[in-house]
C-alpha positions as CSV (number, residue, x, y, z in Angstrom):
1,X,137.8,5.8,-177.3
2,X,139.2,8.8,-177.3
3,X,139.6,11.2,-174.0
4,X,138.1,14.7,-173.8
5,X,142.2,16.4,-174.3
6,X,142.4,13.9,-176.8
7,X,138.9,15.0,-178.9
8,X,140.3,19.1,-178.2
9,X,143.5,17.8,-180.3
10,X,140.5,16.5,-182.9
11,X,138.4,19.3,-182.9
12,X,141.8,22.2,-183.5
13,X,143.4,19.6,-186.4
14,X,139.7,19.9,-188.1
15,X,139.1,23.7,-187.1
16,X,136.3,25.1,-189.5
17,X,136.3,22.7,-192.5
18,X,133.5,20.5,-193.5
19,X,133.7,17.0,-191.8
20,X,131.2,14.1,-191.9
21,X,130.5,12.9,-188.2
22,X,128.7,9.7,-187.9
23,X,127.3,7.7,-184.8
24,X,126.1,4.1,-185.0
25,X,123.7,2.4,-182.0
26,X,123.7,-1.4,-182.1
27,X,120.1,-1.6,-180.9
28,X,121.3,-4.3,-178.2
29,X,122.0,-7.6,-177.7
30,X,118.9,-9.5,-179.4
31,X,119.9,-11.6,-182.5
32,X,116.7,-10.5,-184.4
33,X,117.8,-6.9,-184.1
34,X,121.3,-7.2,-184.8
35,X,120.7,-6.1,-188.5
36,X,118.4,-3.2,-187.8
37,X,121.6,-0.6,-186.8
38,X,122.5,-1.1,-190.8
39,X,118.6,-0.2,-191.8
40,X,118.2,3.1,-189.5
41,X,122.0,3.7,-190.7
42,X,121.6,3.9,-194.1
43,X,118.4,6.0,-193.4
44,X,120.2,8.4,-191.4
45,X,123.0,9.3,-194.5
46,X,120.1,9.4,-197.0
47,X,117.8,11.9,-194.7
48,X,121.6,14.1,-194.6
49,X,122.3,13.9,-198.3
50,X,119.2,14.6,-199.3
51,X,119.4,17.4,-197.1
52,X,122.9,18.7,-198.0
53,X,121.9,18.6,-201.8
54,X,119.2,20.8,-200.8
55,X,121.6,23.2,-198.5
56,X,125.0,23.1,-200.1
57,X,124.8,20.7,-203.6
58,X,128.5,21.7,-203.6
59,X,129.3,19.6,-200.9
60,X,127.3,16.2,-202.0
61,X,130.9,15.0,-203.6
62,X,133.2,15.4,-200.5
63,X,130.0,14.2,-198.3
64,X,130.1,10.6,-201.0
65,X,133.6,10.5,-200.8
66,X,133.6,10.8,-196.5
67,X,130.9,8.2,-196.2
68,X,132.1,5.8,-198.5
69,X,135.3,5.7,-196.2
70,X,133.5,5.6,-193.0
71,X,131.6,3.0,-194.5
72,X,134.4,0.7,-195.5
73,X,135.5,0.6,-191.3
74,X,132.0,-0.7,-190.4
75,X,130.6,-4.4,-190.9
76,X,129.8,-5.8,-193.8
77,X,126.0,-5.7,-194.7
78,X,123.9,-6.9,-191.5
79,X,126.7,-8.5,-189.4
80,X,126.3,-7.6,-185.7
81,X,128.8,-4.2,-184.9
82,X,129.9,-6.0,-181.9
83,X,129.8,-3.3,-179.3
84,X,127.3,-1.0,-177.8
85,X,128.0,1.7,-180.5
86,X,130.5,3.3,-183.1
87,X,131.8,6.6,-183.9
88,X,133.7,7.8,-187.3
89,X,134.9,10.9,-188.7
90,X,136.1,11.9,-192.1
91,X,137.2,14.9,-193.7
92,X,138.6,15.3,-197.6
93,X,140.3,12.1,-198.2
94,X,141.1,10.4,-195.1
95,X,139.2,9.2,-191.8
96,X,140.6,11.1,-188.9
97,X,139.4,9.1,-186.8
98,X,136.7,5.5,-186.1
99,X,135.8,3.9,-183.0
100,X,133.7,1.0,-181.0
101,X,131.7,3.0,-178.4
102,X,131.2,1.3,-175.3
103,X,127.5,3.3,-174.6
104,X,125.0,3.6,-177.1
105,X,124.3,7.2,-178.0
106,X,122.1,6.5,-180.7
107,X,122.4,6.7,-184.6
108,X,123.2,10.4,-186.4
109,X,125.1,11.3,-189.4
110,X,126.0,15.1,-189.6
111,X,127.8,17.0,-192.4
112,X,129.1,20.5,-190.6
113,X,132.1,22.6,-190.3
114,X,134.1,21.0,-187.8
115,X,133.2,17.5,-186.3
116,X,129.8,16.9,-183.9
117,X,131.3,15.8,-180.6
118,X,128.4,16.0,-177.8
119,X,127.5,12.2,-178.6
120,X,131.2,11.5,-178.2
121,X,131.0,13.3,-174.4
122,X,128.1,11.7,-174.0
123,X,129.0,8.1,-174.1
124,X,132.1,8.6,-172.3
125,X,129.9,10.4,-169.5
126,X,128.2,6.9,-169.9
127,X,130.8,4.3,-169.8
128,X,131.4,3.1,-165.6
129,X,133.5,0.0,-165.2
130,X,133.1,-2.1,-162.1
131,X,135.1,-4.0,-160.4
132,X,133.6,-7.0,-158.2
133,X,135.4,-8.8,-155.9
134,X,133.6,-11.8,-154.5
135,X,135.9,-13.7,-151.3
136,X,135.6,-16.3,-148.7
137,X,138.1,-17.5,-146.1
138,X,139.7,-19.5,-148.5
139,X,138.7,-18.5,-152.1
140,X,138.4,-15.5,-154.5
141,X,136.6,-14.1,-157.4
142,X,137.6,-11.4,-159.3
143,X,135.0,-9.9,-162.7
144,X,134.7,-6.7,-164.7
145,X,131.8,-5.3,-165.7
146,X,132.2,-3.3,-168.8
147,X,129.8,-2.8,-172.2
148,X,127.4,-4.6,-170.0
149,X,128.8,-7.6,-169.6
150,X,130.4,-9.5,-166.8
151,X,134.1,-11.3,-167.3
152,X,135.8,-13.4,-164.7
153,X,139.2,-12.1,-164.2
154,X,140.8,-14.4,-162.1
155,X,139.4,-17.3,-159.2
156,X,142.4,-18.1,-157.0
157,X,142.1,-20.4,-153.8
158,X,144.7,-20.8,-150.8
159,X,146.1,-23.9,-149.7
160,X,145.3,-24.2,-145.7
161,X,148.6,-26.4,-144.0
162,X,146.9,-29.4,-142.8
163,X,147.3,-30.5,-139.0
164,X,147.8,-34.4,-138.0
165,X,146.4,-35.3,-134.4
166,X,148.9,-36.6,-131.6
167,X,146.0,-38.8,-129.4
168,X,142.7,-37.6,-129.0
169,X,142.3,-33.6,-129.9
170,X,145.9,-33.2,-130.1
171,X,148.4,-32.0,-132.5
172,X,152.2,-32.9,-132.6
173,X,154.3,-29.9,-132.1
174,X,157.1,-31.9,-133.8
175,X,155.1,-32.8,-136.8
176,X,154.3,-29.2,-137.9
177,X,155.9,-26.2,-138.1
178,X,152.8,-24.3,-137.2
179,X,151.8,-26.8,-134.1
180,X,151.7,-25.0,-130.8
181,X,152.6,-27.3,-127.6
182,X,149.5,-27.8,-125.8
183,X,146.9,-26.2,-128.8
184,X,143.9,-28.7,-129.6
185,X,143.6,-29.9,-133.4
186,X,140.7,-27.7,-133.9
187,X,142.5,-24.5,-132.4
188,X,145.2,-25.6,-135.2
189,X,143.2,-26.3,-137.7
190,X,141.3,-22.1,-137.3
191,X,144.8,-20.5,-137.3
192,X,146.3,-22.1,-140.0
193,X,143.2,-21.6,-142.2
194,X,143.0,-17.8,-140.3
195,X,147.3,-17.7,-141.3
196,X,145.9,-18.9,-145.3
197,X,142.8,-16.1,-145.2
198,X,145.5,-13.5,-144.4
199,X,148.3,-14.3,-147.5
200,X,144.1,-14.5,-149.7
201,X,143.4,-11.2,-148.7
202,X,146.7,-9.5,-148.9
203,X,147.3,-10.7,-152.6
204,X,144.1,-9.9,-153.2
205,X,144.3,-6.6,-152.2
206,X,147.5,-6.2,-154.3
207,X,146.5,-7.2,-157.3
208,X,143.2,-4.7,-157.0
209,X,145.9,-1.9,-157.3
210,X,146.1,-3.0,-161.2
211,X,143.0,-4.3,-161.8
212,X,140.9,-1.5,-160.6
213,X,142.7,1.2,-162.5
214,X,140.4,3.1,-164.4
215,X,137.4,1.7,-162.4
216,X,134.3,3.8,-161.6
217,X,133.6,1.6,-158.8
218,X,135.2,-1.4,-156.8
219,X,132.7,-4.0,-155.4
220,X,133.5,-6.0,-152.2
221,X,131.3,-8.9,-151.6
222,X,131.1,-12.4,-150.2
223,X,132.0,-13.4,-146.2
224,X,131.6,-9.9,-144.8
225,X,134.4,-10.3,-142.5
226,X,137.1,-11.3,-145.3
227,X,135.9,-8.4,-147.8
228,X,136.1,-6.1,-144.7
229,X,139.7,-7.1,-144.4
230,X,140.5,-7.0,-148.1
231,X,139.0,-3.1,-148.0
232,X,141.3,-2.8,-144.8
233,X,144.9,-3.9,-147.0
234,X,144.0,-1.6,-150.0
235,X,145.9,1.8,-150.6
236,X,143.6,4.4,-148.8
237,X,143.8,6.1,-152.6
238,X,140.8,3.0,-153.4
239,X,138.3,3.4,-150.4
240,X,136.2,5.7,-151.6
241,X,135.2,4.0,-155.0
242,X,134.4,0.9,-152.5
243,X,130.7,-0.5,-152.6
244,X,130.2,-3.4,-150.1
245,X,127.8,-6.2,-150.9
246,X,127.5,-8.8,-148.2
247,X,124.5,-10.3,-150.1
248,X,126.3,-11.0,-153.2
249,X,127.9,-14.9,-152.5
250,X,130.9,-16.1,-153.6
251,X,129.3,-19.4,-155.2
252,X,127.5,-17.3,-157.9
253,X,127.0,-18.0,-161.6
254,X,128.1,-15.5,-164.0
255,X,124.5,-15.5,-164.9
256,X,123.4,-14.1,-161.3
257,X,126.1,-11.5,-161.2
258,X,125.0,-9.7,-164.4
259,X,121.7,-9.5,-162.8
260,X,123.1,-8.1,-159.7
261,X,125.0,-5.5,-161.4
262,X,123.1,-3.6,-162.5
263,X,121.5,-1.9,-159.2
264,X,125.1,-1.9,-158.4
265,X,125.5,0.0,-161.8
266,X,122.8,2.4,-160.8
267,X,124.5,3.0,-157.5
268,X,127.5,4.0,-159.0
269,X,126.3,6.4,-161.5
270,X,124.6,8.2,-158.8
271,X,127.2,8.5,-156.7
272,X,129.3,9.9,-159.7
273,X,127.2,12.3,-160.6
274,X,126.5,13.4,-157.2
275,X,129.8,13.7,-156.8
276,X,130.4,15.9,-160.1
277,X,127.4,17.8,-158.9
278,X,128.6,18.6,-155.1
279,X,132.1,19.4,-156.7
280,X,130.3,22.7,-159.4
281,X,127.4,22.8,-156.4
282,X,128.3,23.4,-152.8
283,X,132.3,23.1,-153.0
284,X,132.6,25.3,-156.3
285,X,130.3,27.8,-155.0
286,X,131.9,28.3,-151.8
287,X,134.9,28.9,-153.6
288,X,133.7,31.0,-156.4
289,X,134.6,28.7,-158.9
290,X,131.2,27.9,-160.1
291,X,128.9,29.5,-162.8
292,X,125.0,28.7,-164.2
293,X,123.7,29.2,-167.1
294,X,124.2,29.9,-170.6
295,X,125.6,33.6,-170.4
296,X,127.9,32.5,-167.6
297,X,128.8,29.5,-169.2
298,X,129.5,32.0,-172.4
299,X,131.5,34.6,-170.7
300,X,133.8,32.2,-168.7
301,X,134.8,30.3,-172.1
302,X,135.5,33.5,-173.5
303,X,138.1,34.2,-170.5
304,X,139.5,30.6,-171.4
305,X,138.3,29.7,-167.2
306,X,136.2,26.7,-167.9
307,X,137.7,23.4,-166.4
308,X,134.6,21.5,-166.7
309,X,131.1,22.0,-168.4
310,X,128.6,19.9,-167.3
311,X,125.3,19.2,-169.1
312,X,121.8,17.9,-168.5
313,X,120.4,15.4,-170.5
314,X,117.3,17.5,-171.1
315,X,119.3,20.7,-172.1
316,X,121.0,18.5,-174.6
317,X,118.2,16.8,-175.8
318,X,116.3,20.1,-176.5
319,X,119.1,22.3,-177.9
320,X,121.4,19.8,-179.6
321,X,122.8,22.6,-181.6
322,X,123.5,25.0,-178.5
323,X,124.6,21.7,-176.4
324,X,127.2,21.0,-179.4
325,X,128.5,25.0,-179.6
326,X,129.3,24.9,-175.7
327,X,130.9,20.9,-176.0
328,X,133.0,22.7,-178.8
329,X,134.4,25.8,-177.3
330,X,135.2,23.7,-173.6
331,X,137.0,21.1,-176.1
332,X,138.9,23.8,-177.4
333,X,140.3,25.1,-174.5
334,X,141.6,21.8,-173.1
335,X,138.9,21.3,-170.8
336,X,136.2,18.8,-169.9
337,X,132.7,17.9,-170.7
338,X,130.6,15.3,-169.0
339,X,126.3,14.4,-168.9
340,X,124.4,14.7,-166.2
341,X,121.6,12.3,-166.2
342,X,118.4,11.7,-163.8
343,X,118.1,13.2,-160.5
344,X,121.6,15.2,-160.9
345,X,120.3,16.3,-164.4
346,X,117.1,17.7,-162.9
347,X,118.9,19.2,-160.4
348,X,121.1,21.0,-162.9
349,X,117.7,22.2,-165.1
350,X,116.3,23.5,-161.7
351,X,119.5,25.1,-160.6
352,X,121.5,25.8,-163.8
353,X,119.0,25.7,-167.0
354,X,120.9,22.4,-167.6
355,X,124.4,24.0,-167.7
356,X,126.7,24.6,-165.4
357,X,130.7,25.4,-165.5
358,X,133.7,24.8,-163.1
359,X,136.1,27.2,-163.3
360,X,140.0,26.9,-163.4
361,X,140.1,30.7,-162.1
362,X,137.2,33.4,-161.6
363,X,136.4,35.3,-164.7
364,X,135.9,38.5,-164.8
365,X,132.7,40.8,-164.7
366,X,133.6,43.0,-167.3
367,X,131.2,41.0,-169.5
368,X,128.8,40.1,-167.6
C-alpha cells in the first residue's frame, strides 16, 4: 500500500486527465462467499459504463481499454482475492498503479478526472498492526496481528543451569559456577532460573525494537511480573503503544488469541483516534493550529497550511464527492488524511461538521 506522500506523487503524475479508479471488497473469510467480490465487481463497471456512455460516450473506449488492464491484475474468475481488499488505477495505456488492501473499503469503480483516493485513506486509517508478546519465567511468545489474522513470530525458551545437591538441601560450591557456599538447593535453583528470566527478557525486549516497527500497538501479556520487566528493558520511544494483558496466558492456542484480539483491536483504535483527536482538539487549539469546518478547512488548503485533515465516517459517507475534493487538495500539498470512526467520529460531527484540519502554520484571515 501506498503512503499518503506517496498517493500526493500519484494524484500530481495524474493531474486532471481521466483515470479509472477501482476498489474491490473480498466479502470476508467464508468459502461460500469467496466468489461473490467477482459478481458485485462486474456489477459495479457495468452500472459506470453504462453511465459514462450516457455522460461522456467519448470516453467508453479509454474506460474498456483501463478496465481490461485492471482486470488482467485481479484473480481469475471466482478465485478467492486473498486479502481484505484491492485497489487499481489506470489511465491511457498503462496501470499506474494495483494493490492488496489490507481493510476492506468496499467495492466502487469510478471513471473521473484524476484518480478517487478517499477509499485509499480510508483503509490505511483502518489498517492497525499488533504486536503480542506473551512470556513466562522461562518461555516466550511473540504473534502479529495484521489483515485479521494472527501469526506466530517466534517461541524461544531459556535454558535454566541446573544445581546438584551436596547432602541434604545443599549444593556444592565446587560443582557449579553459580553455587554460593552455604545457599540451600532451592535458593539455587530460584536464582539461577531468576539469572535465565533476566537474559529471556532482555532479548526479548531487543528484538521488540525490530519487530514492533510500524506497530499500532505492542501487547504485553503472560506472568505479570516478567511482562512488567520486559516493558521495563524496552527503549522509552515504545511505552506508550504498550497494552498490558495479564489475563492473556502464555499456553494459548492461536485459535484463543484471535478471539482475544480483537477487544484488544478495539482498544487500540480508540486510543488512536483519541489520540489524533486530542492532538487537532485540545493541543491544536491551544496552539492555534486547529480549524473546523468546511470553509476553514477550504481557506487553510488554499494557504498551503494543512498538515492533516481528518474526516468523519458520516461526513464521508454522506458527501463522498465533497469528502473526495478535500482528500485531493490535502494530497496535493504533501499532507495527510486519516478517518475518524465511532465515538471520535461523532465527536468530530458535533464539534467540526465531520472535518477538521491541523495546521503546519496559522492561515490567514484575509479569506475568511
Amino acid at each position: 500500500m501506498l503512503s499518503p506522500k506517496q498517493l500526493g506523487r500519484l494524484r500530481r503524475a495524474v493531474g486532471g486527465r481521466p483515470c479509472l479508479s477501482v476498489y474491490v471488497a473480498s466479502g470476508g473469510t467464508d468459502p461460500a462467499a469467496q466468489g461473490a467480490w467477482s459478481r458485485r465487481l462486474q456489477n459495479a463497471v457495468r452500472e459506470e459504463r453504462n453511465r459514462i456512455q450516457e455522460d461522456r460516450p467519448e470516453d467508453v473506449d479509454s474506460f474498456d481499454r483501463g478496465w481490461k488492464l485492471l482486470e488482467q491484475r485481479l484473480p481469475a474468475g471466482t478465485g478467492a482475492l486473498g486479502s481484505p481488499g484491492w485497489a487499481g488505477f489506470a489511465i491511457g495505456e498503462r496501470v499506474l498503479h494495483d494493490t492488496e488492501l489490507r481493510a476492506d473499503v468496499g467495492t466502487s469503480v469510478r471513471w473521473s478526472e484524476g484518480p478517487i483516493l478517499t477509499p485509499y485513506v480510508r483503509a490505511l486509517s483502518r489498517v492497525h498492526t499488533i504486536v503480542l508478546v506473551l512470556v513466562d519465567a522461562r518461555r516466550a511468545r511473540v504473534f502479529r496481528r495484521v489483515d485479521g489474522r494472527v501469526i506466530e513470530l517466534d517461541d524461544r525458551s531459556v535454558e535454566v543451569e541446573e544445581v546438584e545437591p551436596d547432602g541434604p538441601g545443599m549444593m556444592k560450591a565446587a560443582r557449579s559456577t553459580s553455587g554460593v557456599r552455604g545457599e540451600t538447593r532451592r535458593d539455587a535453583a530460584r536464582r539461577a532460573l531468576s539469572v535465565a528470566t533476566e537474559r529471556l527478557v532482555r532479548s526479548v525486549a531487543k528484538s521488540l525494537e525490530t519487530l514492533s516497527e510500524g506497530a499500532s500497538a505492542l501487547v504485553l501479556g503472560g506472568i505479570e511480573r516478567v511482562a512488567s520487566a520486559v516493558y521495563e528493558a524496552l527503549p522509552e520511544s515504545l511505552h506508550g503503544s504498550v497494552q498490558h494483558r495479564p489475563d492473556l496466558e502464555i499456553s494459548m492456542s492461536i485459535a484463543e488469541i484471535e478471539a482475544a484480539m480483537g477487544s484488544v483491536l478495539e482498544q487500540t483504535v480508540r486510543r488512536w483516534e483519541g489520540d489524533v483527536l486530542r492532538s487537532w482538539g485540545e493541543d491544536g487549539r491551544s496552539r492555534g493550529l486547529s480549524l473546523a469546518g468546511w470553509n476553514s478547512a477550504i481557506r487553510a488548503l488554499d494557504e498551503g497550511a494543512v498538515e492533516r485533515l481528518l474526516l468523519s465516517t458520516r461526513l464521508i459517507e454522506d458527501h463522498p464527492d465533497d469528502a473526495e475534493t478535500l482528500v485531493s487538495r490535502v494530497l496535493d500539498g504533501a499532507g495527510d488524511a486519516v478517518e475518524l470512526t465511532g465515538e471520535a467520529g461523532q465527536r468530530l460531527d458535533v464539534e467540526g461538521g465531520g472535518i477538521g484540519v491541523c495546521l503546519r502554520f496559522a492561515p490567514s484571515m484575509e479569506s475568511a
